[in-house]
Structures are given as C-alpha cells and as structure tokens.
C-alpha positions, 0 to 999 in steps of 0.5 A: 574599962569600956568607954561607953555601958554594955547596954549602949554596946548591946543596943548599938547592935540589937536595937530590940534586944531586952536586957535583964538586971545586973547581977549583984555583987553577991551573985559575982562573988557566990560564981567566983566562989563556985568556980575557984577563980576570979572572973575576968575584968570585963565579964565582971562589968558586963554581969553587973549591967546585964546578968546575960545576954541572949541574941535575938533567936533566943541562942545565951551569948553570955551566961548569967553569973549563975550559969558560968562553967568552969571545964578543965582550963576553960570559963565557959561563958556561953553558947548552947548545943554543941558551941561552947565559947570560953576564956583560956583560964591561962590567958584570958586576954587572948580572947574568946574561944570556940574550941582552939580558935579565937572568935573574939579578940575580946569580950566586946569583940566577941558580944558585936559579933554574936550579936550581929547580922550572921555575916559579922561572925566568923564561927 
C-alpha cells in the first residue's frame, strides 16, 4: 500500500491535473466481473481515489473502471491509438507493458512517468 494518496502522487506531478471521483466498490467489482479476474492491488486503489486519469493533452493514462480490457493474457489499462499499456495477467508485478517492454516498474512508476515532462518517458 502507498505511503501517500494517488491524488497527492498525480498533483506532485500535474499540478493542474483535475481529478474525478473514485469509482464505488460496486464499479470495481462489476469490472472484475466482466473481465473474470480480480484486479491488481494497486490499480484497486488507484480506481477507488480516481476513476481514471488523463494526462494534461487529454491522452487516458489509466481507464476508468468501466473502460478496463482485458486482450488475450493482457489488463489493458489505458493509452489510445495505437499505445496500449497493460499488466501481463501471468505477473502482474512485473510492471506495466508497452507491447513486450516494461515502461513502468509498477503502476505508480509508470502513472510519474506518463504523467511527467515528455523527457521522463522512455516509450
């Protein structure tokens, strides 16, 4: 569990980001349902403060819990056109994907850098 709020994470690195509701435990759960998996830990927490996150172009960093695709062994969680950023459903722990790299070592990790000057993302 994170030592400080996703929203103090968000705003330590967008300042003007505006953030939405969290989604209810009833939205977790109806996604989980959906997908036929639980969902990792951490992207539990994240949907519960903020129900998505978009990047100061507007680009979806993480979906709301509504929007969550599961492709093949992939949790898509966000991105658009042709970037997809997922979990592998076999090792989630290993980080978010882009395609087969590792472009976050975790969620948070992944959130800093999409969220970041273009200079802090190595995709």
């Amino acid at each position: 569990m994170l030592a400080v709020s996703w929203r103090d994470i968000i705003l330590a690195v967008l300042p003007e980001a505006t953030l939405s509701g969290g989604a209810s435990g009833q939205a977790i759960a109806a996604a989980e349902g959906r997908l036929g998996l639980p969902l990792p830990h951490d992207l539990v927490e994240l949907l519960r403060e903020t129900d998505g996150i978009r990047a100061a172009d507007g680009t979806p960093v993480v979906w709301a819990a509504d929007q969550l695709v599961r492709d093949g062994d992939l949790l898509v969680v966000g991105g658009c056109g042709g970037e997809r950023f997922a979990y592998e459903l076999a090792d989630p722990a290993a980080g978010i994907l882009l395609k087969d790299r590792v472009v976050g070592t975790d969620l948070a990790d992944y959130v800093v850098r999409a969220l970041g000057p273009d200079t802090e993302r190595s995709w």
